[in-house]
PLY file of the C-alpha trace (Angstrom):
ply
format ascii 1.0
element vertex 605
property float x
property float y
property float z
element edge 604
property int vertex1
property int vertex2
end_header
-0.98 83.85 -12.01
-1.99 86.85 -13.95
0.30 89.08 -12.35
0.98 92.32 -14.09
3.62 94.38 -13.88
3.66 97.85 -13.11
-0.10 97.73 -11.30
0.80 99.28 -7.73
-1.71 101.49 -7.78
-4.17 98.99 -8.61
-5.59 97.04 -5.41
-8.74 95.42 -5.38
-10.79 92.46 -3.42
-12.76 89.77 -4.63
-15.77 89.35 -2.53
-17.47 85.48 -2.59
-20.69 84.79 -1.18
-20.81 81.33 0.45
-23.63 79.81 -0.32
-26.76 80.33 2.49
-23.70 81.66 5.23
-23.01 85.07 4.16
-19.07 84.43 4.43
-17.17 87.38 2.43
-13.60 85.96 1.82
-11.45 88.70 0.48
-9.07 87.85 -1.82
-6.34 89.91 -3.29
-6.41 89.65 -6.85
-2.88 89.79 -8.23
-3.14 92.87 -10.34
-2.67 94.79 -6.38
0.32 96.04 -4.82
2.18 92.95 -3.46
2.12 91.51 -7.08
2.84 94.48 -8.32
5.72 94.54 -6.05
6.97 90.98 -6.80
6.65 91.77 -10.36
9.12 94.40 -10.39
11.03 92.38 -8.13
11.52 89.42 -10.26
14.45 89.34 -12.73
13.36 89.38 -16.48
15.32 86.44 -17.90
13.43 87.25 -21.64
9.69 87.93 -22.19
8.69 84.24 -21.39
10.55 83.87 -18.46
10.92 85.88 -15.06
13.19 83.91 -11.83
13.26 85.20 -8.71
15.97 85.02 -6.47
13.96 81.82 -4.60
14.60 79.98 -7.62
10.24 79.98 -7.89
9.95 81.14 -12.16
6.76 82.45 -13.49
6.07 81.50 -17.35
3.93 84.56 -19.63
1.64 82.90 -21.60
-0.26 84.99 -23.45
-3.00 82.65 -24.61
-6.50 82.27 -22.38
-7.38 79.45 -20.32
-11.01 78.42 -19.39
-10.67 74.73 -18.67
-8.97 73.22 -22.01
-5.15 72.88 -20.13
-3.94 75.68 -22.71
-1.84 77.57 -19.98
-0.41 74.50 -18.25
0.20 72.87 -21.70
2.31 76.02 -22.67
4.40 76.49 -19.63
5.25 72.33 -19.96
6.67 73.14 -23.22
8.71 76.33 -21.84
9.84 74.62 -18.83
10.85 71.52 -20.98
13.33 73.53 -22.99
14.09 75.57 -20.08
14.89 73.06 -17.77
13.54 74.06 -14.13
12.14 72.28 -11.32
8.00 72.36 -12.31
7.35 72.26 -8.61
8.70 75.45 -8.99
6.37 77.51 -11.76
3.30 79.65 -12.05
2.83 81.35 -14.54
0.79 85.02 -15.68
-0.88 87.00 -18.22
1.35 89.71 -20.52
-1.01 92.37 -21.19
-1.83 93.40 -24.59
-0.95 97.09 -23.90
2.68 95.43 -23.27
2.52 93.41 -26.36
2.42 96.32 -28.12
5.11 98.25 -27.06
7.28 95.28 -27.32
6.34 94.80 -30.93
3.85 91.86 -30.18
6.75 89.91 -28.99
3.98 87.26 -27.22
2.44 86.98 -30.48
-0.97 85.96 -31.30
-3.21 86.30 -28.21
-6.36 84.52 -29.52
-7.16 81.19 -27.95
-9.09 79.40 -30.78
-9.74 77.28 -33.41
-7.85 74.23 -31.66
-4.99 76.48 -32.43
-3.38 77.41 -29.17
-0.74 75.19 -28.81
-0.72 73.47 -32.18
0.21 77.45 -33.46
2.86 78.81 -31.08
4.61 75.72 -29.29
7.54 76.42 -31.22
8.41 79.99 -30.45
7.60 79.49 -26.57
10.04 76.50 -26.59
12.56 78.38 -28.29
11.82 81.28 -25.26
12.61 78.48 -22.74
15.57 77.15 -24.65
17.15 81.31 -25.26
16.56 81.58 -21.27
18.73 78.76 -20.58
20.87 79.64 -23.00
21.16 82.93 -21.24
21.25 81.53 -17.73
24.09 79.50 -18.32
25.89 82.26 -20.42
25.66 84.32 -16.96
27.02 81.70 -15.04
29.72 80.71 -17.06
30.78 84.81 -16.85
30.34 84.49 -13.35
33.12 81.56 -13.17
35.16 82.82 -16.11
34.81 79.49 -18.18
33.06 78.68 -21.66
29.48 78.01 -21.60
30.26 74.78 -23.32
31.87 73.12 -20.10
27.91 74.02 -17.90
25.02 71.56 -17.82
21.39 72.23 -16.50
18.96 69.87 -15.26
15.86 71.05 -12.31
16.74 74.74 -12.40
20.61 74.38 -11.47
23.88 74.70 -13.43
26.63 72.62 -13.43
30.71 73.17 -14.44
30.90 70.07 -15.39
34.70 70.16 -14.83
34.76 71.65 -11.37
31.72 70.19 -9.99
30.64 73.98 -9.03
26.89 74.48 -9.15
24.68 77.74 -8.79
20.52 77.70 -9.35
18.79 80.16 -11.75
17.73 82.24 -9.44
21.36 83.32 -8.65
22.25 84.18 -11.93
18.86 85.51 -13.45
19.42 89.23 -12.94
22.94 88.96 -14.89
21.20 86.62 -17.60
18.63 89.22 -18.18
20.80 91.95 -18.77
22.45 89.91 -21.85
21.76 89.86 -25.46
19.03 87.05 -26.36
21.03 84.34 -28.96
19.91 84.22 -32.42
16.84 82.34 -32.98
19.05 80.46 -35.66
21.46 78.89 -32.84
19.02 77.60 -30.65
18.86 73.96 -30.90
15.01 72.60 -29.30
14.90 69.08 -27.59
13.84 65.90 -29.97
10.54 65.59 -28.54
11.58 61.90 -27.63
13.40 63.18 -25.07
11.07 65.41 -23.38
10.34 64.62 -19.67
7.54 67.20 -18.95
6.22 68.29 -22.41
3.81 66.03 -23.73
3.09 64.50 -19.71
0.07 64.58 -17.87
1.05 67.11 -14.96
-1.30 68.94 -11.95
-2.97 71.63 -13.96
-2.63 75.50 -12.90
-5.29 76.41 -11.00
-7.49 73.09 -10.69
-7.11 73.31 -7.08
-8.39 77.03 -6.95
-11.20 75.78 -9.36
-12.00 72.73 -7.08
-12.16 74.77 -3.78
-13.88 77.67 -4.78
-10.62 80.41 -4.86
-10.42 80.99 -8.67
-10.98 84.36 -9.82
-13.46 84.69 -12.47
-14.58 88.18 -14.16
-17.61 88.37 -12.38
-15.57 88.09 -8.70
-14.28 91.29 -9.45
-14.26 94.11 -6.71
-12.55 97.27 -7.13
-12.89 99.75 -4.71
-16.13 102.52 -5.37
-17.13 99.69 -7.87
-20.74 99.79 -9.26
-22.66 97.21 -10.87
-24.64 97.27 -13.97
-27.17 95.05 -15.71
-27.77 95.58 -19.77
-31.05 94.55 -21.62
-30.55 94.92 -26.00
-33.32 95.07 -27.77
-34.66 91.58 -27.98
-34.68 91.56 -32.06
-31.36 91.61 -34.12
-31.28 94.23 -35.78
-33.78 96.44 -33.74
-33.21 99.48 -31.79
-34.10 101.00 -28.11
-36.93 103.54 -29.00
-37.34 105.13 -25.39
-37.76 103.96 -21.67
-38.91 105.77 -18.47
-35.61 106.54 -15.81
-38.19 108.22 -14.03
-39.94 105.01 -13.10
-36.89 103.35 -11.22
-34.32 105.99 -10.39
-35.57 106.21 -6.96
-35.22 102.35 -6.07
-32.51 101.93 -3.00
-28.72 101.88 -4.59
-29.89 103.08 -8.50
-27.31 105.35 -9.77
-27.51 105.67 -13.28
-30.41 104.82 -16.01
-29.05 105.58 -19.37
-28.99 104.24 -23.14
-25.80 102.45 -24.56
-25.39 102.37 -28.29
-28.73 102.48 -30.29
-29.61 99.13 -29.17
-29.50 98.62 -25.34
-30.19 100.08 -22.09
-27.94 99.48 -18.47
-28.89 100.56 -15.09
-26.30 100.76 -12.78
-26.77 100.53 -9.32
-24.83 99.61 -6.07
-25.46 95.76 -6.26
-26.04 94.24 -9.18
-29.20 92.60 -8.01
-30.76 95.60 -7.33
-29.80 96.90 -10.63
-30.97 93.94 -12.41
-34.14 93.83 -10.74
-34.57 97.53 -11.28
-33.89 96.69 -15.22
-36.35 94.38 -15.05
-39.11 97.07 -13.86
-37.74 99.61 -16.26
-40.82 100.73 -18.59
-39.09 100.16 -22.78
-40.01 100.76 -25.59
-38.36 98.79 -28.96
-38.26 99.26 -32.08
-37.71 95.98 -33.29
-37.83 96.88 -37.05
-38.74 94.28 -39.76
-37.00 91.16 -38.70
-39.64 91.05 -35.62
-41.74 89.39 -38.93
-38.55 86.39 -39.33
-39.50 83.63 -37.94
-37.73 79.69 -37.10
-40.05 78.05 -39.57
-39.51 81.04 -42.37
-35.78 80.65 -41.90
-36.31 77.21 -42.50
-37.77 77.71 -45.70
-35.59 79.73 -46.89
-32.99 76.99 -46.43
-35.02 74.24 -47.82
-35.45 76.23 -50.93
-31.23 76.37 -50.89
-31.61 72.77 -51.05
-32.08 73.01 -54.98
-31.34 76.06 -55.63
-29.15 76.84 -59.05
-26.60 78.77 -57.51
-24.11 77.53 -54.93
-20.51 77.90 -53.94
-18.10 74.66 -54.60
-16.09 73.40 -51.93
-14.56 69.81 -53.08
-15.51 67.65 -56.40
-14.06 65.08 -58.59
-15.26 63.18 -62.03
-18.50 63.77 -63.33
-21.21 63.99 -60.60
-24.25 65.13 -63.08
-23.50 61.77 -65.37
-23.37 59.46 -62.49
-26.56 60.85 -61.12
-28.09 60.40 -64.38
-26.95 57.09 -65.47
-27.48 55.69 -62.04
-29.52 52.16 -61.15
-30.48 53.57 -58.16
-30.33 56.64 -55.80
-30.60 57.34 -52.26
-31.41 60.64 -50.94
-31.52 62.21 -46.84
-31.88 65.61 -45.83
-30.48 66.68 -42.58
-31.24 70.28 -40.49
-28.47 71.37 -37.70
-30.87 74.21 -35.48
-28.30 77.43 -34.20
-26.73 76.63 -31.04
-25.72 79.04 -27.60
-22.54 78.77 -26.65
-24.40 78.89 -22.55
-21.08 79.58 -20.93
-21.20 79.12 -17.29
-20.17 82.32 -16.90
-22.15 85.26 -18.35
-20.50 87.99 -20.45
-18.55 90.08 -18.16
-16.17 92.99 -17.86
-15.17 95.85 -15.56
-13.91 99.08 -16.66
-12.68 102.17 -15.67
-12.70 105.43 -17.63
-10.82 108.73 -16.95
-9.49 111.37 -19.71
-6.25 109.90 -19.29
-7.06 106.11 -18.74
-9.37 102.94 -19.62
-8.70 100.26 -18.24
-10.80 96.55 -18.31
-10.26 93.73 -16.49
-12.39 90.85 -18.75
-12.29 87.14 -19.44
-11.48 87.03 -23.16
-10.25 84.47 -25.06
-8.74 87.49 -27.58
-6.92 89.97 -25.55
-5.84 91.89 -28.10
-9.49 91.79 -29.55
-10.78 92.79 -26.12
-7.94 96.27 -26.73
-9.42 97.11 -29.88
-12.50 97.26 -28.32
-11.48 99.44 -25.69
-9.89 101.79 -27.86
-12.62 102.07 -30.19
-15.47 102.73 -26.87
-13.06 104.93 -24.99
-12.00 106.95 -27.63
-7.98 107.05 -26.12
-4.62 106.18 -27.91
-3.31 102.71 -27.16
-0.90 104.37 -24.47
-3.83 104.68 -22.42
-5.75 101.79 -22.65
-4.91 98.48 -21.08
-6.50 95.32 -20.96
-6.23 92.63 -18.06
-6.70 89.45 -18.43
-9.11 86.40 -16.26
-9.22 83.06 -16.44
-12.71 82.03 -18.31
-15.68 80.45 -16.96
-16.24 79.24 -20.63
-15.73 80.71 -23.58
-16.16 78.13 -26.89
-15.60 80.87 -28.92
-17.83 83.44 -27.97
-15.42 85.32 -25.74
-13.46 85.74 -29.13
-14.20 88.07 -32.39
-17.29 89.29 -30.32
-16.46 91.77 -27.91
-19.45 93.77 -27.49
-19.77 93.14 -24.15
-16.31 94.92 -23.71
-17.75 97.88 -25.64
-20.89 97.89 -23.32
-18.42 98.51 -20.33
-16.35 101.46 -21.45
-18.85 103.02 -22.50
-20.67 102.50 -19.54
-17.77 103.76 -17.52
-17.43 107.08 -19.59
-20.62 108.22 -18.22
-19.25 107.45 -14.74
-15.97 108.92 -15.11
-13.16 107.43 -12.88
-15.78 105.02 -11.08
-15.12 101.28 -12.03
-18.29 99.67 -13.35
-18.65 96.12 -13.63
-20.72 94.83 -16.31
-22.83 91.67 -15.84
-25.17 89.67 -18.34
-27.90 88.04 -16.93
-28.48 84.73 -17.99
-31.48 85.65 -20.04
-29.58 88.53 -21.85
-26.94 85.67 -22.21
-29.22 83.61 -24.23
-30.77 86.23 -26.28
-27.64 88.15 -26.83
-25.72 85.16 -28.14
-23.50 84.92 -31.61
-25.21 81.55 -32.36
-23.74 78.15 -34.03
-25.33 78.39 -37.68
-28.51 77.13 -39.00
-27.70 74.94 -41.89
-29.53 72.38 -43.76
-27.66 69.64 -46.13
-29.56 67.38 -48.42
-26.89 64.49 -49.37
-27.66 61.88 -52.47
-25.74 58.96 -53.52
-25.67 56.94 -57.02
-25.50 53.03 -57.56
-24.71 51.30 -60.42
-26.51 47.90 -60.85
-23.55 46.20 -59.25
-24.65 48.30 -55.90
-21.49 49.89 -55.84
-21.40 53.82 -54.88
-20.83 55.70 -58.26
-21.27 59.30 -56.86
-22.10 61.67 -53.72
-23.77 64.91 -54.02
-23.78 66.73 -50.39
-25.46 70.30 -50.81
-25.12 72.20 -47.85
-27.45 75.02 -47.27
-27.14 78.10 -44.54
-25.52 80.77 -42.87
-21.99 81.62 -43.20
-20.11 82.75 -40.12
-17.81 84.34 -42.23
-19.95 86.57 -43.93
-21.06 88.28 -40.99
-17.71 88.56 -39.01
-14.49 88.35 -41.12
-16.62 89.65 -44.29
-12.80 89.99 -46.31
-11.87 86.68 -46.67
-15.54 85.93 -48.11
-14.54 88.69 -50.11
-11.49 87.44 -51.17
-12.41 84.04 -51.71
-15.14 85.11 -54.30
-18.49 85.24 -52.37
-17.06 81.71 -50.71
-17.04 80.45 -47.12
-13.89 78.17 -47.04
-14.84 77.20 -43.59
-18.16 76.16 -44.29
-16.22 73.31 -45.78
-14.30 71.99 -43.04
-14.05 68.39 -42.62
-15.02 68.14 -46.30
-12.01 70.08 -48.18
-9.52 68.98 -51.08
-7.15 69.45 -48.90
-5.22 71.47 -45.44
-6.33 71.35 -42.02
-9.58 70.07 -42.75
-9.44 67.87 -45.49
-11.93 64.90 -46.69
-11.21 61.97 -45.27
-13.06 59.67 -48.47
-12.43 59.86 -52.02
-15.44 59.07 -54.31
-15.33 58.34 -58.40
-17.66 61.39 -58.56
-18.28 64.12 -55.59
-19.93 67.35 -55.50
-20.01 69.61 -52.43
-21.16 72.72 -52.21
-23.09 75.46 -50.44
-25.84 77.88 -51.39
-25.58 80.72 -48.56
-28.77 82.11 -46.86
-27.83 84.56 -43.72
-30.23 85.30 -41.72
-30.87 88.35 -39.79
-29.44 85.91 -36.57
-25.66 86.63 -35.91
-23.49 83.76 -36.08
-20.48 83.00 -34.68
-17.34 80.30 -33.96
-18.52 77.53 -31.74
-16.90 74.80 -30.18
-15.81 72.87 -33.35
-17.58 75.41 -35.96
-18.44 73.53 -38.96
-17.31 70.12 -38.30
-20.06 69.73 -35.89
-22.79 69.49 -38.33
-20.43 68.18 -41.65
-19.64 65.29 -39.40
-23.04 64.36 -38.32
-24.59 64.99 -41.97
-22.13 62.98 -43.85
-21.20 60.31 -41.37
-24.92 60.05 -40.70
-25.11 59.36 -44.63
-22.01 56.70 -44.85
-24.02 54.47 -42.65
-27.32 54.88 -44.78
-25.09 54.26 -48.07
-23.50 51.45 -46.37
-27.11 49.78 -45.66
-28.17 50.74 -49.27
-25.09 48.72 -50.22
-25.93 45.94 -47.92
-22.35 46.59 -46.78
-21.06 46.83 -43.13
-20.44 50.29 -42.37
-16.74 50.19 -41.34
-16.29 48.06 -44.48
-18.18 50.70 -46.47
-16.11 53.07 -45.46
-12.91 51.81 -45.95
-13.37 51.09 -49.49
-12.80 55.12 -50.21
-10.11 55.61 -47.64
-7.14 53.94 -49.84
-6.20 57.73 -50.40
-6.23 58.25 -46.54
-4.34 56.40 -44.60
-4.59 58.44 -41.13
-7.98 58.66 -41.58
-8.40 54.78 -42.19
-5.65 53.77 -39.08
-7.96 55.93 -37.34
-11.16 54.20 -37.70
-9.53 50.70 -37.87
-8.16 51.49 -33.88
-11.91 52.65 -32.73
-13.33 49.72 -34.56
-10.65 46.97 -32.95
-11.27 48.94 -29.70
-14.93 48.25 -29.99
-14.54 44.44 -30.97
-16.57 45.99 -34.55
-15.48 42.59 -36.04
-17.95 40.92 -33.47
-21.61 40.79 -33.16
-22.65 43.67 -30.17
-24.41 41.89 -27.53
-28.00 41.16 -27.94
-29.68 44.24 -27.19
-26.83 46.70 -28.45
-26.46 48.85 -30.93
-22.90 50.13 -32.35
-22.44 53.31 -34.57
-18.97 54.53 -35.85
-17.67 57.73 -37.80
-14.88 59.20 -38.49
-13.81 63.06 -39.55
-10.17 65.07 -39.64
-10.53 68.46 -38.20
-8.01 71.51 -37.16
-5.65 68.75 -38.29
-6.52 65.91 -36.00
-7.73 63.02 -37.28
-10.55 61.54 -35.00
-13.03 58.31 -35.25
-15.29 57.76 -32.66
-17.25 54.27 -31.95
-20.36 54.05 -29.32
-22.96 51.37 -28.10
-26.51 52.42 -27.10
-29.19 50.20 -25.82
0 1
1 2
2 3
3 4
4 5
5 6
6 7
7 8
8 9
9 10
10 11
11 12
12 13
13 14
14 15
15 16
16 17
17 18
18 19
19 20
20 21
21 22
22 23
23 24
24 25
25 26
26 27
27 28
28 29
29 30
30 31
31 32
32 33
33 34
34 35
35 36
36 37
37 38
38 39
39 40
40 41
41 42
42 43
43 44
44 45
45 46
46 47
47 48
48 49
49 50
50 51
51 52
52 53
53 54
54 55
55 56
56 57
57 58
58 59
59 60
60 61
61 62
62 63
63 64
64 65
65 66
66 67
67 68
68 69
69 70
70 71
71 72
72 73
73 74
74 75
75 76
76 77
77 78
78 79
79 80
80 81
81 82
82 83
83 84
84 85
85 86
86 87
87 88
88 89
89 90
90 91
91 92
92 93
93 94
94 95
95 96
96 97
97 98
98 99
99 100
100 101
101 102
102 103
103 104
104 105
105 106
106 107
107 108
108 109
109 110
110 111
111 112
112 113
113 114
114 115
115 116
116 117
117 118
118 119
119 120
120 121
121 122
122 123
123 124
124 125
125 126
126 127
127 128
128 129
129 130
130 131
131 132
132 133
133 134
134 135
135 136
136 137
137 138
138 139
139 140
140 141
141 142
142 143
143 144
144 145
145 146
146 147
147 148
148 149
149 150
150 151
151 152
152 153
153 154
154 155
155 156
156 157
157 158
158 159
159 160
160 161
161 162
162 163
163 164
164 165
165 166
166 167
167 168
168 169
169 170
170 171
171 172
172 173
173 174
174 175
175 176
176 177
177 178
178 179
179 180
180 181
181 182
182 183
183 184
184 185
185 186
186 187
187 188
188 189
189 190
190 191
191 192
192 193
193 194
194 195
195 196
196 197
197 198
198 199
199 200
200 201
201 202
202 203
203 204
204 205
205 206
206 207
207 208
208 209
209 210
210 211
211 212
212 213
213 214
214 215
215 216
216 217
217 218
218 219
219 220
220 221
221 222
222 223
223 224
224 225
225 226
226 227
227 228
228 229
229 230
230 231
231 232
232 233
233 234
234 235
235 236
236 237
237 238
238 239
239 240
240 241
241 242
242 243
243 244
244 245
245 246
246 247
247 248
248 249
249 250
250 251
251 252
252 253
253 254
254 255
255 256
256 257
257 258
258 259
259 260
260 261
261 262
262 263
263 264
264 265
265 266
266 267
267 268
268 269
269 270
270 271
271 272
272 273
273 274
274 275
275 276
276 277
277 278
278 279
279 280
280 281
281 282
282 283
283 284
284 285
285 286
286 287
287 288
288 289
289 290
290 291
291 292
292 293
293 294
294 295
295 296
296 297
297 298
298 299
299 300
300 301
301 302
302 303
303 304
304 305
305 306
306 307
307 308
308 309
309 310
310 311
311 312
312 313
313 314
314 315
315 316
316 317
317 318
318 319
319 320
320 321
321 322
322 323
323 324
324 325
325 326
326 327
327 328
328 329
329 330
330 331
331 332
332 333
333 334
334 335
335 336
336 337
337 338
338 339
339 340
340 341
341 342
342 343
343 344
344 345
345 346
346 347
347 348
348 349
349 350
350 351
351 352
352 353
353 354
354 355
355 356
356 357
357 358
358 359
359 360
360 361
361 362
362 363
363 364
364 365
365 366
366 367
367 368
368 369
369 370
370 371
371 372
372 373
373 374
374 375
375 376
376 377
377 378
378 379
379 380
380 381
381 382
382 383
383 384
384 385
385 386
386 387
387 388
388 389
389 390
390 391
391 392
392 393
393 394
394 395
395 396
396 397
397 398
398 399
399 400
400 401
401 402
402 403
403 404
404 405
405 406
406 407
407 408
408 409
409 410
410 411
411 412
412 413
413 414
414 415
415 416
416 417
417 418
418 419
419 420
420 421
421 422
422 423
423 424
424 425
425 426
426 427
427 428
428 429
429 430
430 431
431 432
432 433
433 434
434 435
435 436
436 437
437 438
438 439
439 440
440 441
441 442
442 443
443 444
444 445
445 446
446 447
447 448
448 449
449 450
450 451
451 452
452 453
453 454
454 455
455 456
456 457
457 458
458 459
459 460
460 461
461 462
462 463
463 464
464 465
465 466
466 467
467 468
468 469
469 470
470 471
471 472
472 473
473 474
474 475
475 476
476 477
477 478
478 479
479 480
480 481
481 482
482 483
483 484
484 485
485 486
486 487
487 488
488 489
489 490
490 491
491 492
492 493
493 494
494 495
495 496
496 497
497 498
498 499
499 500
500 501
501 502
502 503
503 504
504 505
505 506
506 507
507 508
508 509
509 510
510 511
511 512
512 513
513 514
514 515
515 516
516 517
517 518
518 519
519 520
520 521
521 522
522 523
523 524
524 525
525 526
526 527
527 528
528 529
529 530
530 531
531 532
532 533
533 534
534 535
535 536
536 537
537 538
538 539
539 540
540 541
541 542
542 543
543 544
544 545
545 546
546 547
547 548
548 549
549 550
550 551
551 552
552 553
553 554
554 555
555 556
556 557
557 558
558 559
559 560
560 561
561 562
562 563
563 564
564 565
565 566
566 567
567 568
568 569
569 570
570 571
571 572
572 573
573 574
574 575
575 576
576 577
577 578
578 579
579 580
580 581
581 582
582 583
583 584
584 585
585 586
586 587
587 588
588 589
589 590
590 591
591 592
592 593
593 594
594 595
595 596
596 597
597 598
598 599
599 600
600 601
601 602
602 603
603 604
């Protein structure tokens, strides 16, 4: 897997460390010469699909896999179409630098938002189905009769009238050198007839993963590779005032002491150990500017005070919410606080890089390959021509490997102060948890109206906090007005993240505070806390009702059917229409996000 093409000058070990018995297994990463080798060896059926004469096919995927089944989930629904023997398929990493001379033919290379199969499953099946198409095209030339009268089924063609068979890997150099059909004649299987998309297969890799072969970022060895450890300053915002090389340039294996950006310092050393631990000696000075005054409790104030405040951005209403307020028997009020959140992904922010005049290269665990380019361009200075990015699988990434790249800038520019030497960049854990783009802080204060029949008349859910955005795609909050959209999911009008209830009267909305704290996309992004605040709420409605909560809730979900079928099969799942066992306690909610609709029911003692 991740085999790229064109590489042969490009060998390199990974070196493990087996726990307490000093065993160094060397691996050969496949960006070396044999894969480099095989690559150029192995017929090109179309950008999706290379067969080699062994009949073994490797599937380009260009999304990122770091545990979620994204790759193997992909290649079902190429092989499905394509119709080879699985037993049969690995599969590898297009580069971005190759995406973009073949005028992004791989398309989108970001692997998030729940979006990585649910976004590109139908051009990669129509890649499998054109291969075929091509495959048995070449045949049929080969035998001099129409296509029409061929059948495939586990990676072999049939004449159908004749009985004569040949396997892909026969005919793949012929079917690569022929004109892909037309998108518009290529018929995709009815998913009802799918025998491999859609099953639970053997992922890629989970073997490697299990037994300790996977390569990860940090395994990377090139040869003359140094290591480097990073410290930013410790305060957003702040910069690096001055340190003292002087103090730790002598330590055993220190190479390099020098200042990256206005913000951080590296050392780079022979091991990384010794340059972390040489780091950690290293005499700074910040200069952590005015936000060294912010504080947790004064950002919480400052949301609190959103809680009321006059001004706030709509994201979903109906009726009359002020009236129903005002001319309600009764009211119930909650306020809620979500704290920001690490991402912690097992592996630290990585990358290696290496920097000549003519070439930067990085090999980096990114879940945005063509994120992780643009970075390198930008650090290294160099036209796209000579800059290339190479993709590893992820030891976690839950969005944090995504729009933020700055550990990729770190590298190269690194690496152009050690020209032609491969550095490899390593977070420590600490600078992991300080350095981190951070889940939101948000607040939400949530009040519901009763009429003197107890019946809800109206919900008012005020969200207040930081918008992710605002601070890294700043245009659409542009565009949108001064808006967050997406601090709305799970509580939208309508789309991929639409409200699941309707009341008579509803207001939501959202006064933004940013704080100095970067935020970012994590793991679910904004469902995480609208979920828990407003299904949190349901259930104290419900009780103000005197209602059962599942029956509370489906009194607004008329308007929702997926929603309500939903929650109805977690509450039958549950036995919800029984007592719990003495001692038990059952909570329920419900919430559509990234267009799934998901309930979830639980029992606590």
């Amino acid at each position: 897997m991740n085999q790229i093409r064109n590489m042969n000058r490009r060998e390199f070990l990974i070196s493990t460390t087996a726990v307490g018995g000093g065993l160094a297994l060397g691996l050969q990463l496949p960006f070396g010469v044999s894969a480099a080798l095989a690559a150029e060896a192995t017929p090109e059926v179309n950008a999706w699909v290379m067969i080699r004469p062994d009949d073994t096919v490797v599937i380009r995927v260009a999304r990122s896999e770091m545990g979620q089944g994204t790759i193997t989930g992909l290649a079902q629904l190429v092989v499905e179409e394509l119709e080879c023997d699985w037993s049969k398929v690995s599969t590898e990493y297009p580069t971005p630098g190759q995406n973009l001379k073949r005028n992004r033919v791989w398309g989108a290379f970001s692997t998030g938002g729940s979006r990585g199969i649910r976004t590109s499953h139908e051009y990669v099946r129509q890649g499998g189905a054109a291969a075929r198409m091509m495959l048995v095209q070449a045949a049929a030339n080969q035998w001099k009769v129409p296509a029409s009268e061929c059948r495939t089924a586990n990676g072999v063609i049939t004449h159908q009238p004749t009985g004569r068979t040949v396997t892909y890997g026969k005919v793949a150099d012929a079917a690569g050198r022929l004109t892909a059909p037309d998108v518009k004649s290529i018929q995709l299987k009815n998913p009802k007839d799918w025998k491999i998309a859609g099953k639970s297969m053997k992922r890629f890799g989970a073997e490697d993963k299990v037994t300790g072969r996977q390569v990860y970022g940090f395994d990377v060895k090139l040869p003359g590779m140094v290591n480097a450890a990073i410290m930013e300053c410790p305060v957003f915002g702040g910069k690096l005032k001055s340190f003292d090389a002087a103090k730790v340039s002598g330590r055993k294996g220190v190479k390099k002491v020098l200042r990256v950006g206005d913000t951080a310092v590296a050392v780079v050393a022979d091991t990384w150990w010794r340059a972390k631990t040489a780091l950690d000696a290293l005499p700074i000075v910040w200069d952590p500017g005015d936000n060294a005054k912010v504080s947790s409790a004064s950002i919480a104030a400052d949301l609190k005070a959103g809680l009321t405040a006059a001004q706030a951005f709509v994201g979903n209403k109906s009726g009359d919410i002020k009236a129903a307020l005002t001319g309600a028997a009764k009211t119930i009020d909650a306020e809620y606080a979500y704290p920001y959140q690490n991402h912690v992904c097992m592996e630290p922010m990585n990358a290696t890089a290496r920097y000549t005049a003519d070439k930067c290269e990085v090999w980096v665990p990114t879940q945005d390959g063509e994120a992780s380019f643009a970075a390198v361009l930008a650090a290294s200075g160099l036209p796209a021509e000579k800059c290339e990015v190479y993709k590893l699988d992820l030891g976690g990434g839950f969005g944090r490997r995504g729009a933020f790249q700055d550990y990729v800038t770190q590298a190269v520019r690194i690496a152009k102060e050690m020209p032609g030497t491969p550095v490899k960049l390593l977070w420590s854990r600490e600078e992991d948890m300080r350095q981190g783009r951070f889940h939101p802080v948000m607040q939400c204060r949530l009040t519901g109206s009763f009429d003197a029949g107890n019946n809800l008349t109206g919900l008012h859910m005020r969200l207040s906090g930081q918008s992710i955005l605002a601070a890294v795609r700043p245009a659409i909050v542009e565009k949108a007005g001064g808006k967050d959209p997406a601090t709305f999911q799970g509580l939208a009008e309508s789309g991929e993240h639409s409200l699941g209830y309707s009341f008579p009267n509803m207001l939501i909305d959202h006064a933004m505070r940013n704080p100095h704290v970067p935020p970012g996309f994590w793991r679910g992004v904004n469902i995480n806390q609208n979920a828990i605040f407003l299904e949190c709420f349901m259930d104290e409605l419900a009780h103000a009702a005197g209602e059962d909560p599942v029956a509370f809730r489906r009194k607004f979900m008329a308007k929702h059917p997926r929603n309500l079928a939903v929650l109805n099969a977690v509450a039958e799942r549950i036995g919800w229409d029984k007592p719990a066992p003495g001692g038990l306690h059952r909570g329920i909610a419900q919430m559509k996000a990234f267009d799934s609709f998901v309930a979830a029911a639980c029992e606590i003692s």
